[in-house]
Legacy VTK file of the C-alpha trace (Angstrom):
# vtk DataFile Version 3.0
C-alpha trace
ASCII
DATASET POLYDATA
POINTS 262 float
9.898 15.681 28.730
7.954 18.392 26.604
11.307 18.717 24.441
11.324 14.756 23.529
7.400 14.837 23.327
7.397 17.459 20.906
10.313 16.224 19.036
8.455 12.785 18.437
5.416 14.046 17.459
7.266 15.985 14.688
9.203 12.752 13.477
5.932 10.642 13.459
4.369 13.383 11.472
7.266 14.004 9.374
7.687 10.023 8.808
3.796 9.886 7.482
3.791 12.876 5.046
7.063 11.702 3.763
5.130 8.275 3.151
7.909 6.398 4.828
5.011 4.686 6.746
3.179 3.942 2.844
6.541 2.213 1.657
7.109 0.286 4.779
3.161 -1.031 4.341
4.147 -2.181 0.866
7.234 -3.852 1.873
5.173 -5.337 4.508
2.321 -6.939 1.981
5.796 -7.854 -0.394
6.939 -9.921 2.891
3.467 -11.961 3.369
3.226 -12.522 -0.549
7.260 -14.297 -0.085
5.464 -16.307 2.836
2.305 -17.102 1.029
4.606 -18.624 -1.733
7.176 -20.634 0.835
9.727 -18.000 -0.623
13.039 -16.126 1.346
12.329 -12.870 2.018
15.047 -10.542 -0.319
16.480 -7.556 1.352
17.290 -6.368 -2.156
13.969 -6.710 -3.451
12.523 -4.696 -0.036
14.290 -1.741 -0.600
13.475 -1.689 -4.146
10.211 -1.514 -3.658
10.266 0.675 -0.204
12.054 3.317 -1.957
10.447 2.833 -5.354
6.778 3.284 -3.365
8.587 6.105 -1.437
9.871 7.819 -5.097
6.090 7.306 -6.635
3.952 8.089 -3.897
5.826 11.516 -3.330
6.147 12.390 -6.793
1.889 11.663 -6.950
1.192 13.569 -3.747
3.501 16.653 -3.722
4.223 16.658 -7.862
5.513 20.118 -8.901
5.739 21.424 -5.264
8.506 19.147 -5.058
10.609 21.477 -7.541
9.453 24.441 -6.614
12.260 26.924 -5.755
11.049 28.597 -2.806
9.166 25.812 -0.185
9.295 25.345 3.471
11.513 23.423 5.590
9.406 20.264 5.558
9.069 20.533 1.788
12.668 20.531 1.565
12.744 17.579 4.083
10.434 15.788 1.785
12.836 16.168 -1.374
15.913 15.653 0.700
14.256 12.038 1.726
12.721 11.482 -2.071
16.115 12.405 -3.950
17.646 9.877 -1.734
15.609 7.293 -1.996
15.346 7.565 -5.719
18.788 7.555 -5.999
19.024 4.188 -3.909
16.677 2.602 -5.506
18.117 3.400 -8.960
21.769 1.721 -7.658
19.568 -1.168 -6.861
17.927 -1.639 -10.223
21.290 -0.766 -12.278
22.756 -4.438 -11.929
19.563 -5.574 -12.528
19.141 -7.758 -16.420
17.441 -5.383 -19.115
14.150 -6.863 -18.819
14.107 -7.311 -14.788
14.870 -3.320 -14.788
12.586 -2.798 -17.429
9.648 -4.498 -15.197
10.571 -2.671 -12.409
10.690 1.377 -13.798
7.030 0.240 -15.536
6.144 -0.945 -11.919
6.911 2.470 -10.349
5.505 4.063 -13.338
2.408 2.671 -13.452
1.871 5.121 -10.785
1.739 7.930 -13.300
-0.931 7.439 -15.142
-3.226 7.632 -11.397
-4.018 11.256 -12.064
-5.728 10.404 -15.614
-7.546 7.314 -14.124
-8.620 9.436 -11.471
-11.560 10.772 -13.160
-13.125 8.061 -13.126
-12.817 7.698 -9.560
-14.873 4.066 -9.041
-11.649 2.543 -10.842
-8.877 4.598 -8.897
-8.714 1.678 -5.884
-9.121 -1.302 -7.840
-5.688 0.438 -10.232
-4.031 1.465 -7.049
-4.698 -2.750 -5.884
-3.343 -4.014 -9.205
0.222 -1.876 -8.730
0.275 -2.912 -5.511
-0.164 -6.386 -5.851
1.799 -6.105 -9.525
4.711 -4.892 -7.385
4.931 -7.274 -4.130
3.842 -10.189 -5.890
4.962 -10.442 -9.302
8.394 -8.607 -9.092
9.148 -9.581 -6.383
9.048 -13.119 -6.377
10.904 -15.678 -9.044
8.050 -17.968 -9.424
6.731 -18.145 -13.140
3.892 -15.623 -13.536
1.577 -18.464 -15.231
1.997 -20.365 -11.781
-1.421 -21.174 -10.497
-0.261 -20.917 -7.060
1.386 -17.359 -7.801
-1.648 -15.801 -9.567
-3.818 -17.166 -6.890
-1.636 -14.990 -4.331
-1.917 -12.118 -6.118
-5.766 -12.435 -6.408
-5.605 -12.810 -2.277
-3.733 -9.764 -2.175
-5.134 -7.548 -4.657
-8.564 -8.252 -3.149
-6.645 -7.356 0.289
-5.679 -4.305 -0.512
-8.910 -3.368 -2.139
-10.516 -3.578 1.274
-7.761 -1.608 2.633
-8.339 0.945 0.560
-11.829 1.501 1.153
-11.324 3.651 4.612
-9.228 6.098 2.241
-11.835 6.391 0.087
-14.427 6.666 2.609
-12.438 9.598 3.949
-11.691 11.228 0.693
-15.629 11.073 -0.061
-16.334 14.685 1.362
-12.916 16.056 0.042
-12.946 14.340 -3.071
-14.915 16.567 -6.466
-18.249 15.060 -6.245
-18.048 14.973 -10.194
-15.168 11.979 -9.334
-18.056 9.378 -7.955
-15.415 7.391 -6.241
-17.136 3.991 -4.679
-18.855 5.862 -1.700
-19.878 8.964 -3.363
-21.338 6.733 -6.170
-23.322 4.450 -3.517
-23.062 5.962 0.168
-20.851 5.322 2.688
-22.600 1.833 3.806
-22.893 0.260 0.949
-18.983 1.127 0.102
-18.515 -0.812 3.737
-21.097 -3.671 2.719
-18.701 -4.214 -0.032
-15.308 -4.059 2.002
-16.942 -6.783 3.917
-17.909 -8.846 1.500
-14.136 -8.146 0.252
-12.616 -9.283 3.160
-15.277 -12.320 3.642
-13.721 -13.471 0.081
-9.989 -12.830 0.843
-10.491 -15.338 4.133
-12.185 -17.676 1.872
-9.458 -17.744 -0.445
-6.740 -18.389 2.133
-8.787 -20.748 3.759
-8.736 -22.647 0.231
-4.908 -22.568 -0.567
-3.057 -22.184 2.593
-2.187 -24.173 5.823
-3.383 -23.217 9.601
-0.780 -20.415 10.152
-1.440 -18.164 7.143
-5.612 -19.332 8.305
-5.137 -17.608 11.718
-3.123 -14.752 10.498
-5.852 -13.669 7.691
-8.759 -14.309 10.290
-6.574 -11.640 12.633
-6.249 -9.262 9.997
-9.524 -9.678 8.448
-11.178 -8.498 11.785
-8.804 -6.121 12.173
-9.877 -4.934 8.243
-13.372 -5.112 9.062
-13.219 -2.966 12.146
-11.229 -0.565 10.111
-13.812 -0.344 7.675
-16.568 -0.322 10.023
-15.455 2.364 12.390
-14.099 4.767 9.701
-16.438 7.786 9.331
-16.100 10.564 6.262
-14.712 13.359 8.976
-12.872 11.263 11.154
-8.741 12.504 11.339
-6.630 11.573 9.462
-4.077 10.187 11.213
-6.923 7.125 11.670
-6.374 6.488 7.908
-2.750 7.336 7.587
-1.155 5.466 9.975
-3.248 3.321 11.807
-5.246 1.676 8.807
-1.979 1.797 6.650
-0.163 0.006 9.643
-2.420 -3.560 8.721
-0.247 -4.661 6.215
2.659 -4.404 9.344
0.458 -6.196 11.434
-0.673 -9.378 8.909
3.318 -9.576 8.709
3.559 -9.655 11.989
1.023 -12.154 12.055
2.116 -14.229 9.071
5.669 -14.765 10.682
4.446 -14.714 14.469
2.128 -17.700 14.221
4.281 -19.323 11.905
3.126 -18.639 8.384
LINES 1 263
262 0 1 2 3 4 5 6 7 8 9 10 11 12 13 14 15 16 17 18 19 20 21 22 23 24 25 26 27 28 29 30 31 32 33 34 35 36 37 38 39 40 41 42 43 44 45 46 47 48 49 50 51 52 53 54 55 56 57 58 59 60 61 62 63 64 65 66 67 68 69 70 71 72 73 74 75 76 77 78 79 80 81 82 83 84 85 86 87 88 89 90 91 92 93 94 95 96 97 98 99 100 101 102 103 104 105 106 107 108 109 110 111 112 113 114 115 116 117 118 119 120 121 122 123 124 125 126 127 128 129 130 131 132 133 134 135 136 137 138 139 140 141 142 143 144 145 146 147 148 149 150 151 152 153 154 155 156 157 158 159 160 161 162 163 164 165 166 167 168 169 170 171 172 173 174 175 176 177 178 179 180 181 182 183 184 185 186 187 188 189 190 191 192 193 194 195 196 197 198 199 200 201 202 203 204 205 206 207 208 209 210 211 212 213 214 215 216 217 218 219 220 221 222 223 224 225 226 227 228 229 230 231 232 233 234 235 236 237 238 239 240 241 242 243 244 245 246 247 248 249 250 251 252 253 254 255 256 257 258 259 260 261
């Protein structure tokens, strides 16, 4: 039993630093955006952006220590599982029309330019909300961008993920350079939570605007869910609180979304 314990907690740990558990969350917020605008979920379109978030997120976090020449085994793990998924999501985008392609490699490269927009660390979660929401809403759905009904999605879901966010960067605070002045360093820790509740008091309102009773029960789940997230995440706290079980919402609004009937 020690043998399979062990051996589980090293594939749970491997499957967050790989961010396997950060693509699956984007795939998930991609599959509530398809519901939210009474679209089919594409299988094509969830790998491309699973392994596209996979490919980014890896190349952000790890950047040259993914080339290095000499790395441990779970750095070489972590380029095996990278190189792979780049290379799938590449044979996914190939077939795709010049300009669908083209919207796709600036969606995963948007990505890049995080480390410049950094520095000016109160913008770095509202950016990381507009690729977010750029990628599971607007690429991956065939409804015309000027669509009121599809820009009024991505609004829900870019304030969403904003409030998401905030536990990251309530955690980051005390690791972060203070010369950053991300959100909480800028204000304090509750008045960054003040504002993921007022974040989260908006993103109900807006569903409760647009959408029918199921996606209404679903968002009131997840937005107490969010708001206990926010509310119970401390500066010091681990971080497995952030990087799984705060990064696991989006799984669970699916859930909800397609549970209740959304």
């Amino acid at each position: 039993m020690q043998i399979v314990k062990r051996a589980l907690q090293h594939l749970t740990h491997f499957y967050i630093v790989a961010s396997l558990h950060t693509g699956l969350a984007v795939v998930a917020l991609y599959t509530v955006a398809q519901a939210h605008l009474g679209q089919s979920w594409s299988l094509n379109h969830g790998i491309r952006i699973g392994a596209g978030t996979v490919v980014a997120y890896n190349g952000l976090r790890y950047g040259a220590l993914l080339w290095k020449p000499k790395a441990s085994r779970r750095v070489w793990a972590i380029r095996a599982v990278t190189l792979l998924l780049f290379l799938l999501w590449g044979v996914m985008v190939y077939p795709l029309e010049v300009v669908s392609a083209l919207d796709w490699i600036v969606g995963m490269g948007a990505v890049v330019l995080y480390p410049w927009l950094r520095r000016w660390g109160l913008f770095k979660m509202f950016w990381v909300s507009g690729v977010v929401t750029y990628v599971t809403v607007f690429l991956g759905s065939s409804v015309p961008v000027g669509d009121i009904r599809h820009n009024h999605v991505a609004l829900i879901h870019f304030i969403y993920v904003c409030a998401l966010l905030l536990p990251f960067e309530i955690y980051d605070s005390t690791h972060d350079p203070a010369a950053l002045k991300t959100l909480p360093q800028r204000f304090g820790i509750l008045w960054a939570k003040r504002f993921g509740y007022v974040l989260v008091l908006v993103f109900v309102g807006l569903v409760f605007w647009s959408h029918g009773m199921p996606q209404k029960g679903a968002a009131l789940g997840i937005a107490l869910l969010t708001l206990g997230a926010i509310y119970t995440t401390q500066p010091h706290q681990s971080k497995t609180f952030t990087a799984f079980w705060v990064e696991a919402l989006p799984m669970v609004w699916a859930g909800l979304v397609y549970g209740i009937g959304g």
